[in-house]
VEXROLO-178013 format. One record per residue (C-alpha): x, y, z; residue number from 1. Coordinates in Angstrom, 3 decimals. Last residue first. Example, Ala and Ser with C-alpha at 12.3 -4.5 7.8 and 13.67 -1.06 7.14 Angstrom:
BEGIN
{{13.670; -1.060; 7.140}; 2}
{{12.300; -4.500; 7.800}; 1}
//
This chain:
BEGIN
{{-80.343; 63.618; 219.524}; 339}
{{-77.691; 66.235; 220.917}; 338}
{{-79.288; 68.586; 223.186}; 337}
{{-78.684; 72.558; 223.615}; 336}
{{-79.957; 73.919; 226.752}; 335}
{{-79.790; 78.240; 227.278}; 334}
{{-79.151; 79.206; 230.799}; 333}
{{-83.040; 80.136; 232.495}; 332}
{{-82.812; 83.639; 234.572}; 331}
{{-84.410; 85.664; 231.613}; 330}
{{-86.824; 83.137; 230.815}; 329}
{{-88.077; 82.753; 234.671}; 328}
{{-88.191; 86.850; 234.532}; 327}
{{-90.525; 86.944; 231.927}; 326}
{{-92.429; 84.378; 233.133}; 325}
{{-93.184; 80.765; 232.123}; 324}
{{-96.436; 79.355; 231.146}; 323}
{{-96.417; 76.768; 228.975}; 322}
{{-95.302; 73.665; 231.266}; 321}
{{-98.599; 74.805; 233.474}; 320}
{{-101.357; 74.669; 230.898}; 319}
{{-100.050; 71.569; 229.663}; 318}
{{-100.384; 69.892; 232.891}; 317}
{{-97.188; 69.496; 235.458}; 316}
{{-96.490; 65.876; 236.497}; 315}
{{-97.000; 63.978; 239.250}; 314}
{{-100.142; 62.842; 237.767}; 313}
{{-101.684; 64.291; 234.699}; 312}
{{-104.851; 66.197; 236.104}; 311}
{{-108.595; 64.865; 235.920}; 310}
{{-108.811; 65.825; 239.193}; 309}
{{-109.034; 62.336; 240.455}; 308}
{{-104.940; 61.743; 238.934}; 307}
{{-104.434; 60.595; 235.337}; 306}
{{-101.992; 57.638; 234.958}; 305}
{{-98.844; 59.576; 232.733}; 304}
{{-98.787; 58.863; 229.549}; 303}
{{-95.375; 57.450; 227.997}; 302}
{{-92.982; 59.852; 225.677}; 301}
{{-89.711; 58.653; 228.106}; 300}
{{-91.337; 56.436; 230.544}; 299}
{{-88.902; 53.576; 230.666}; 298}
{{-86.334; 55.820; 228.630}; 297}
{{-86.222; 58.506; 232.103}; 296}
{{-84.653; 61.866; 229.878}; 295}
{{-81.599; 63.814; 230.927}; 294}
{{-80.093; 62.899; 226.938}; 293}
{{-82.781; 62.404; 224.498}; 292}
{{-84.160; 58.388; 224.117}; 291}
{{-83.284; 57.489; 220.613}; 290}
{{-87.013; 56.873; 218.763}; 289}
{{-88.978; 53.644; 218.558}; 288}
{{-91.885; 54.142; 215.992}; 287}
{{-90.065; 53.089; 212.718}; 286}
{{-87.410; 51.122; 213.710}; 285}
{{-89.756; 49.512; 216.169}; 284}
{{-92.293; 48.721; 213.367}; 283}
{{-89.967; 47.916; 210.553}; 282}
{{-88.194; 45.612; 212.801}; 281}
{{-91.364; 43.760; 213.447}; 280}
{{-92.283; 43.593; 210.014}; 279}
{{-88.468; 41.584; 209.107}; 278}
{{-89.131; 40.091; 212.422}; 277}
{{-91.415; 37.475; 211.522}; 276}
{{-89.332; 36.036; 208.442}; 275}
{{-86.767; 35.297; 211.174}; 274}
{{-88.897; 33.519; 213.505}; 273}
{{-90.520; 31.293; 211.147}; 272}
{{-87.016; 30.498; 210.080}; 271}
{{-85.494; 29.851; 213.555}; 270}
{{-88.922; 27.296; 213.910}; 269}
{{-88.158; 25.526; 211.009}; 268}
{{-84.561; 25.471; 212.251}; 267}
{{-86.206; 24.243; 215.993}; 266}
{{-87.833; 21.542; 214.353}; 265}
{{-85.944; 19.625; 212.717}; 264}
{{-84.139; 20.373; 208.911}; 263}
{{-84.001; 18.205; 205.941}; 262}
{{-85.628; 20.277; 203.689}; 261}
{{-88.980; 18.526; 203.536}; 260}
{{-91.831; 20.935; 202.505}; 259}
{{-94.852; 19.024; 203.027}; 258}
{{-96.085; 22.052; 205.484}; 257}
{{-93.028; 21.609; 207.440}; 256}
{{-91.104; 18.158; 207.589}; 255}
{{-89.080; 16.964; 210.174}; 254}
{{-85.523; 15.662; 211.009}; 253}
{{-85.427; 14.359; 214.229}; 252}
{{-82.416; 15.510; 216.713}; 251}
{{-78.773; 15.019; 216.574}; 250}
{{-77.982; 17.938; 217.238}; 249}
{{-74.474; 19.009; 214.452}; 248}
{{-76.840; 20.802; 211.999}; 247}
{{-79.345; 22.464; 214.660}; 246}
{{-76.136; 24.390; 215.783}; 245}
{{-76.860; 26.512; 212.570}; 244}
{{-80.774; 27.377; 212.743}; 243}
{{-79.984; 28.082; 216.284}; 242}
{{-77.498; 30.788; 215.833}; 241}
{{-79.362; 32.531; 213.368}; 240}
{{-82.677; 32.307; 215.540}; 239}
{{-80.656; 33.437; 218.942}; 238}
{{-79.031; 36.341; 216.775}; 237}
{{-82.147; 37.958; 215.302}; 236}
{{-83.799; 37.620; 218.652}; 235}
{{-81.066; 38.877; 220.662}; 234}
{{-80.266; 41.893; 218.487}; 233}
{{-83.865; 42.919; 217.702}; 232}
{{-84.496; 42.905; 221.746}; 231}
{{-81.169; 44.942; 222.156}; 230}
{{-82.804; 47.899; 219.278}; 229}
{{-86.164; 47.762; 221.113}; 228}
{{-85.392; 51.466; 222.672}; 227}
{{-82.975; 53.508; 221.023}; 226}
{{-80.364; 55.041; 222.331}; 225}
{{-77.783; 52.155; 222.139}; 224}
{{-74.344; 52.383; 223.503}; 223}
{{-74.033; 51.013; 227.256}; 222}
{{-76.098; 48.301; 226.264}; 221}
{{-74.488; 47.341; 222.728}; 220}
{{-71.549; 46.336; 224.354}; 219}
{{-73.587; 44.586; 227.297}; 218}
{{-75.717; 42.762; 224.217}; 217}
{{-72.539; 42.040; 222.359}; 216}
{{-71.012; 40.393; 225.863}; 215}
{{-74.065; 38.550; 225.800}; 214}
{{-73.851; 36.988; 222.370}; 213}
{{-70.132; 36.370; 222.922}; 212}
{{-71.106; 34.111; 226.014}; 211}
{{-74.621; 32.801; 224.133}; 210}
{{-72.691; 31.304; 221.347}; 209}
{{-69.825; 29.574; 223.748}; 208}
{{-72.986; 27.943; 225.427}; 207}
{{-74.671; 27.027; 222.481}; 206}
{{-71.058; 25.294; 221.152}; 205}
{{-70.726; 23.363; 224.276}; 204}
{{-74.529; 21.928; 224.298}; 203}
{{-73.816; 20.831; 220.783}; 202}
{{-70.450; 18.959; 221.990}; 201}
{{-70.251; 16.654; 218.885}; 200}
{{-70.077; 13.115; 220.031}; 199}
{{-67.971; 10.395; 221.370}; 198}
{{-69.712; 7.352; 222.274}; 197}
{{-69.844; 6.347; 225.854}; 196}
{{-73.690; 6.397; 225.654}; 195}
{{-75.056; 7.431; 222.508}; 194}
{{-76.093; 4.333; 220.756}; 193}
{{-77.336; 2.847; 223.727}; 192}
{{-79.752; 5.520; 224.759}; 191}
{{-80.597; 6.018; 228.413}; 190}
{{-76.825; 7.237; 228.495}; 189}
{{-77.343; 10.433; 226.696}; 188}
{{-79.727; 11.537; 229.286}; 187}
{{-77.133; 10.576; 232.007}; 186}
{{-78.335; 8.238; 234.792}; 185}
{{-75.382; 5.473; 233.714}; 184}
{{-72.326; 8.169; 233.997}; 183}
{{-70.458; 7.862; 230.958}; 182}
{{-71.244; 10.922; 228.372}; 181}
{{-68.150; 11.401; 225.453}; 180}
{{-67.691; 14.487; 224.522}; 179}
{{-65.793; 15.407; 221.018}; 178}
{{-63.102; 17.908; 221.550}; 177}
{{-60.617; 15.833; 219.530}; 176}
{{-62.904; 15.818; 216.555}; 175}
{{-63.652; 12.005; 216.080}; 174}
{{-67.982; 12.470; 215.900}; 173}
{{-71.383; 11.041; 216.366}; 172}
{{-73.757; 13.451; 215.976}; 171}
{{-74.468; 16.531; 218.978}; 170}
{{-76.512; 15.656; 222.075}; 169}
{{-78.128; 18.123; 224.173}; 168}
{{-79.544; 16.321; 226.788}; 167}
{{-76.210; 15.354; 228.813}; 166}
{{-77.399; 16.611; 231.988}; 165}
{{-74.180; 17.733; 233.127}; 164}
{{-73.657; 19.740; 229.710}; 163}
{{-77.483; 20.836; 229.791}; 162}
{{-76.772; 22.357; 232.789}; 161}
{{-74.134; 23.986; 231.939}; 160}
{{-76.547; 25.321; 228.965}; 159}
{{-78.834; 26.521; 231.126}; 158}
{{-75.698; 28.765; 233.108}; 157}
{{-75.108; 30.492; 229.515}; 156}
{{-78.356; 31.039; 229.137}; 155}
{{-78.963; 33.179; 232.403}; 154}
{{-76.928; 36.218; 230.375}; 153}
{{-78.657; 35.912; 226.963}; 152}
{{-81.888; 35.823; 229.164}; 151}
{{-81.733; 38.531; 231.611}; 150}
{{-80.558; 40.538; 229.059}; 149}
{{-83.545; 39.716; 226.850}; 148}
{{-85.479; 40.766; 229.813}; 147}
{{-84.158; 44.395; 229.790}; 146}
{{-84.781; 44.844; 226.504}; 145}
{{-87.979; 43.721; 227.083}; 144}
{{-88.694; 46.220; 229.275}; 143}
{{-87.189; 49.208; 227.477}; 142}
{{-89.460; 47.850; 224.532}; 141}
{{-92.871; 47.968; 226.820}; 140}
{{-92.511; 51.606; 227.429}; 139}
{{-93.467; 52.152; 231.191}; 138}
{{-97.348; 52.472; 231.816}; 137}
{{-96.928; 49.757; 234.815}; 136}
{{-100.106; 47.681; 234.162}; 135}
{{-98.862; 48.461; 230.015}; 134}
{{-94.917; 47.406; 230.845}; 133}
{{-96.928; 44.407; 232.614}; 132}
{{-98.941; 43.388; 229.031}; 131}
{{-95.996; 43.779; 226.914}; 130}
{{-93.926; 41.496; 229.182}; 129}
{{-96.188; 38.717; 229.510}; 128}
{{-96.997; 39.047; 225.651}; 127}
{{-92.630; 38.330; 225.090}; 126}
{{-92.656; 35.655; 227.906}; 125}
{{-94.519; 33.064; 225.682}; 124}
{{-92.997; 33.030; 222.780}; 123}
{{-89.829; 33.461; 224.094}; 122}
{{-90.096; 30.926; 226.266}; 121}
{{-91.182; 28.442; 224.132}; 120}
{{-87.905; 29.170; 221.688}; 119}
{{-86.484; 28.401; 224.664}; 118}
{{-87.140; 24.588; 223.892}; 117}
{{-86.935; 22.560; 227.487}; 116}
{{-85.833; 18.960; 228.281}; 115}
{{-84.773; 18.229; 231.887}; 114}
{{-86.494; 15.815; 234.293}; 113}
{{-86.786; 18.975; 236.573}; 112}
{{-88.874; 20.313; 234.158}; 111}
{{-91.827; 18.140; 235.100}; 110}
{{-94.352; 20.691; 233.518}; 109}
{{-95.784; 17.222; 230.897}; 108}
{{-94.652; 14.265; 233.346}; 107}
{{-97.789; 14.277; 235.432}; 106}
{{-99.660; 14.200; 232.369}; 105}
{{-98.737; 10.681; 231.827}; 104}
{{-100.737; 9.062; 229.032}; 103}
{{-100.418; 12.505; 227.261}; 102}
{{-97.040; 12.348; 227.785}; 101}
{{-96.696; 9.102; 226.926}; 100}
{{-98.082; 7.751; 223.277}; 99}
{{-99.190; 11.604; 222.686}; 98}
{{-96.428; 13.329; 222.678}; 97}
{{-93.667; 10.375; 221.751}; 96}
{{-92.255; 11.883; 218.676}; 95}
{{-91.921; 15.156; 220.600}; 94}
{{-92.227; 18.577; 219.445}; 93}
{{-95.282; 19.115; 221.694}; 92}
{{-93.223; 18.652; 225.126}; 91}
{{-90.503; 21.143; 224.101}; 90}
{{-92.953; 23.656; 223.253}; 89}
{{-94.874; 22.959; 226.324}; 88}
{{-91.544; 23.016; 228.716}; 87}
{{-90.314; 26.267; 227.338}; 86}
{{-94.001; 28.474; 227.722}; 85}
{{-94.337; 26.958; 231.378}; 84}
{{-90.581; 27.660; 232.562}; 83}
{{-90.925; 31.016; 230.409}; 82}
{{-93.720; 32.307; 231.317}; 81}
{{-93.794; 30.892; 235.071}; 80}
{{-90.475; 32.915; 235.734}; 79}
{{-91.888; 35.669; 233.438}; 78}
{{-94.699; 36.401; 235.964}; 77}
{{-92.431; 36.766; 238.469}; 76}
{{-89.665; 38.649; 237.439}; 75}
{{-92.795; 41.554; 236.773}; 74}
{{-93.235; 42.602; 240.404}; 73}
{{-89.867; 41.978; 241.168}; 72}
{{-88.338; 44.022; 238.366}; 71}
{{-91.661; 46.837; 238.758}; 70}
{{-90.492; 47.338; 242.128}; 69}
{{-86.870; 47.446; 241.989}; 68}
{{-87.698; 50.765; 239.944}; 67}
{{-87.333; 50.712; 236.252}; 66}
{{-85.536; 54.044; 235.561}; 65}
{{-83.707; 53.308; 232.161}; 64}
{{-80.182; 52.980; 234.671}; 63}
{{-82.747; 50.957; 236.989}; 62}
{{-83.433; 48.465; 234.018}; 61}
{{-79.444; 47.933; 232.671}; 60}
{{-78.584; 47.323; 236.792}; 59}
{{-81.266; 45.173; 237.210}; 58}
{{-80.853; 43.139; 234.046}; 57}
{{-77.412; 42.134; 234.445}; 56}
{{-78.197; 40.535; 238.256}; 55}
{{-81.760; 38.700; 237.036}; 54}
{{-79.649; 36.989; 234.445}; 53}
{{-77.413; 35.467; 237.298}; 52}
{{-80.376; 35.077; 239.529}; 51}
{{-82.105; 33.571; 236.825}; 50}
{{-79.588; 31.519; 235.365}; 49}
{{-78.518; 30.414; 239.099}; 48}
{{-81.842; 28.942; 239.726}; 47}
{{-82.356; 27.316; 236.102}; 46}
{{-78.277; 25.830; 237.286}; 45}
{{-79.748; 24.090; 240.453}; 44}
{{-82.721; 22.587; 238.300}; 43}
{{-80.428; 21.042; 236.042}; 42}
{{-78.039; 19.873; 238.654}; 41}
{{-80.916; 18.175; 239.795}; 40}
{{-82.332; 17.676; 243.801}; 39}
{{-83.956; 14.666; 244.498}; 38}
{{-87.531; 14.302; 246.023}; 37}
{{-89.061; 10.860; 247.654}; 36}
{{-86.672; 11.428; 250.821}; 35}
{{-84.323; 14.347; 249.692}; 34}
{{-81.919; 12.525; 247.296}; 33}
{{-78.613; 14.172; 246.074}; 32}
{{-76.848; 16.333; 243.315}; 31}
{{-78.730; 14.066; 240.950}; 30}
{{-77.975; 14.681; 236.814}; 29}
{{-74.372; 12.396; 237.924}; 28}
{{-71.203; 13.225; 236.551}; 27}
{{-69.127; 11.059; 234.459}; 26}
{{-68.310; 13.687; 231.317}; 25}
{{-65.223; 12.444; 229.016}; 24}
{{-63.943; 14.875; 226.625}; 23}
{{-61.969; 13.117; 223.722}; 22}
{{-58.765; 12.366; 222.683}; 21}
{{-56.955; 11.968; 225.027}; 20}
{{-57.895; 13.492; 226.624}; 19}
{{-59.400; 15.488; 229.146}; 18}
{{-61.519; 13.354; 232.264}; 17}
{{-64.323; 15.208; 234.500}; 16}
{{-66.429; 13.820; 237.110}; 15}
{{-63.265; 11.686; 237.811}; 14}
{{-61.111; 14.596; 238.078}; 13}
{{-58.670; 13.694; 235.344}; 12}
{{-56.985; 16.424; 233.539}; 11}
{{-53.141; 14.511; 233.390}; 10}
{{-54.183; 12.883; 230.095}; 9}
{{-54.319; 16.611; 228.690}; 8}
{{-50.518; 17.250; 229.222}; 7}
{{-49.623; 14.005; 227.667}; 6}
{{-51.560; 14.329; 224.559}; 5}
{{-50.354; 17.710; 224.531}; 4}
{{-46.705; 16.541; 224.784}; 3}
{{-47.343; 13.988; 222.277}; 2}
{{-48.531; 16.366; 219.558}; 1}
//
């Protein structure tokens, strides 16, 4: 036990001190001040979540044949989605909505002052996603699978910057691996009681979560047929996994509809979430089907836009796909398909 002691005293970088016992994070939220701006680690790490997340989605979209195109075109949108859809929900859940940032409206999109509730995202990102797979007539569960890669892989980078940020703040604790937030500008140091006080690392356990969630997903990716089946993965999973971190944040407990469980928001949330998608499974298990082998899944069974002539366009009409000649039959190699 000594030699470990020992062996984790010597992990001192400053910015970052091991042992013993505890993790001990000095590390100022400001990389450095532009004039009247300042740049945030926070920030910095939403920019390398989405290029990250945009990185594993490409390659999963273009192997369903979603052209560059439609990414860019539909990145976009889900950029403001999400950082608009995460900040509100965030913004609305706290005690002191109305008393400031109602007062200060200013303050309401300022993500850069950290403080976001995916579950916001999601929300809000999911509609944005049907309604471009529609303006691209591409099937709108291919798409989303691809942006729930995107997410479980730029997750992990959010929550490094909710480490460094120190806004995800577990209870009190003594485990060894506890974390223990010094540097004055910290989120956990505008609180007394949770400035140099060792605490559970909730903000360490999402991000450990959301690295074995996304290597499931990338399992899964290379494996799954069926369109919708990585969205149902990631949303079942991100709920679960919520509703049981929420136990060691220390956030307010709150009531739902007079029901008081002792549980905060987001678990209330996870469980509205989960009772959802026991219809929405039913539906994509039900109307989804396994894409056949030599087939395009992002337009796999989608119509095509119809051409001036009335015509299906760029592809054959049904007129021509069921003629074929004697001699075409005669030259065509049998095809057998596994489903």
């Amino acid at each position: 036990m000594g030699s470990i002691s020992l062996f984790a005293s010597v992990i001192d970088w400053g910015w970052l001190r091991i042992g013993p016992p505890y993790i001990y994070i000095n590390i100022d939220p400001i990389i450095v001040h532009l004039g009247p701006f300042a740049l945030h680690w926070y920030g910095l790490m939403y920019v390398v979540a989405i290029l990250m997340g945009l990185f594993v989605a490409q390659r999963y979209a273009e192997r369903k044949g979603i052209t560059q195109a439609i990414i860019y075109r539909t990145l976009w949108w889900c950029i403001a989605a999400g950082l608009i859809g995460g900040r509100l929900y965030f913004v609305v859940q706290q005690p002191n909505f109305v008393s400031y940032y109602l007062v200060h409206p200013q303050h309401i999109l300022a993500t850069w002052e950290g403080g976001m509730a995916f579950f916001g995202a999601i929300f809000l990102i999911m509609p944005v996603l049907i309604w471009r797979a529609r303006a691209e007539r591409i099937n709108a569960l291919v798409l989303i699978d691809a942006g729930v890669l995107l997410a479980a892989a730029g997750q992990i980078f959010g929550r490094i910057g909710n480490l460094i940020n120190g806004d995800i703040i577990g209870y009190p604790s003594t485990l060894p691996w506890s974390t223990v937030y010094q540097h004055h500008s910290s989120w956990a140091c505008q609180i007394a009681s949770t400035c140099n006080v060792p605490v559970q690392p909730a903000a360490g356990y999402e991000l450990l979560t959301n690295v074995v969630l996304l290597a499931l997903m990338l399992y899964l990716a290379r494996r799954v047929r069926r369109p919708g089946i990585l969205m149902l993965v990631y949303l079942y999973s991100y709920a679960l996994t919520q509703f049981l971190l929420f136990f060691v944040r220390d956030n307010l407990i709150v009531s739902f509809f007079g029901l008081n469980w002792g549980l905060k928001q987001a678990q209330w949330t996870s469980i509205v979430v989960l009772i959802a998608l026991i219809p929405i499974t039913y539906l994509v298990l039900r109307s989804s089907k396994p894409v056949p082998d030599g087939e395009v899944a992002a337009t796999y069974g989608i119509p095509r836009k119809p051409t001036a002539e009335g015509e299906i366009g760029s592809e054959k009409s049904a007129a021509q796909v069921s003629v074929t000649t004697e001699s075409e039959v005669s030259d065509t190699p049998f095809v057998t398909e596994e489903m």
